[in-house]
C-alpha positions in Angstrom: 9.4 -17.4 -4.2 10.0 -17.3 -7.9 13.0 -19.6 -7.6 11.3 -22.1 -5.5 8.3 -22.1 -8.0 10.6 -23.0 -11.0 12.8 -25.6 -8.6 9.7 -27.5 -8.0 8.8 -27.5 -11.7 11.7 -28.6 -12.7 12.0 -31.3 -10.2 8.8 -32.2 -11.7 9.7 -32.0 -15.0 6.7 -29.3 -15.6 7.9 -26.8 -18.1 7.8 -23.9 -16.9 8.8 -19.7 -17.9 9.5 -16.8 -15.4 9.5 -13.1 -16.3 12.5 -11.7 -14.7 12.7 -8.0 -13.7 15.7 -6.0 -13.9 17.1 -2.4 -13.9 17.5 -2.0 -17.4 20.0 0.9 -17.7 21.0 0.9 -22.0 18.0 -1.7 -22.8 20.8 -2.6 -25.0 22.8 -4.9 -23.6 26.0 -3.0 -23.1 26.4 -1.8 -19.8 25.7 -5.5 -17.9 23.3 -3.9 -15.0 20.6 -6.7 -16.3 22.6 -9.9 -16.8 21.7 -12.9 -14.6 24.1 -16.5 -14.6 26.4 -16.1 -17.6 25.9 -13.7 -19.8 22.2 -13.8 -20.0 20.7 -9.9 -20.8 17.2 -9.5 -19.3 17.0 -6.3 -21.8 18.0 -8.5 -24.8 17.9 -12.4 -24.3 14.6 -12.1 -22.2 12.2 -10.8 -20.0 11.3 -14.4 -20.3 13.1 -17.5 -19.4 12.5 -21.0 -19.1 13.0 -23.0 -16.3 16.0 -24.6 -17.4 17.6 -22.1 -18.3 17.3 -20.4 -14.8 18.4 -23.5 -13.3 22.1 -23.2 -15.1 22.3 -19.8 -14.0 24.1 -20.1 -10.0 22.9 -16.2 -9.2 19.2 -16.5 -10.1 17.2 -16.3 -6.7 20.5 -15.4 -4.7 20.1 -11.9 -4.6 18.5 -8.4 -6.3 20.5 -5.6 -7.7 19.4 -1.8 -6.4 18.9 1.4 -8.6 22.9 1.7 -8.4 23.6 -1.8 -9.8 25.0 -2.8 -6.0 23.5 -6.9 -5.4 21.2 -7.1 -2.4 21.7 -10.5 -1.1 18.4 -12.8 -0.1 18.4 -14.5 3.1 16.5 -17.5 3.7 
């Protein structure tokens, strides 16, 4: 829902932020568990993004990671 919310905004050219949630393992940035697209921490570089920022990022709205860090895929 999240990613179509921020699709349609930036179709519309509405700014737009989403708070991402992650588990944060370190809160650090270290161990990678929280990084969506390329390189982007959750822990460090948000909880807060904008919308074009998610849009560069190919893994946001694609799936969810569990406790153990294993990605749980979406399915439309």
């Amino acid at each position: 829902m999240m990613k179509k919310i921020v699709d349609i905004c930036n179709e519309r050219e509405i700014y737009v932020e989403a708070s991402l949630e992650r588990f944060v393992k370190c809160a650090l940035g270290i161990c990678g568990q929280c990084v969506i697209g390329k390189g982007l921490r959750v822990c460090t570089d948000g909880p807060v993004f904008d919308g074009k920022t998610l849009a560069g990022c190919a893994d946001f709205g694609v799936f969810r990671r569990d406790e153990s860090g294993k990605k749980i895929y979406f399915h439309e």
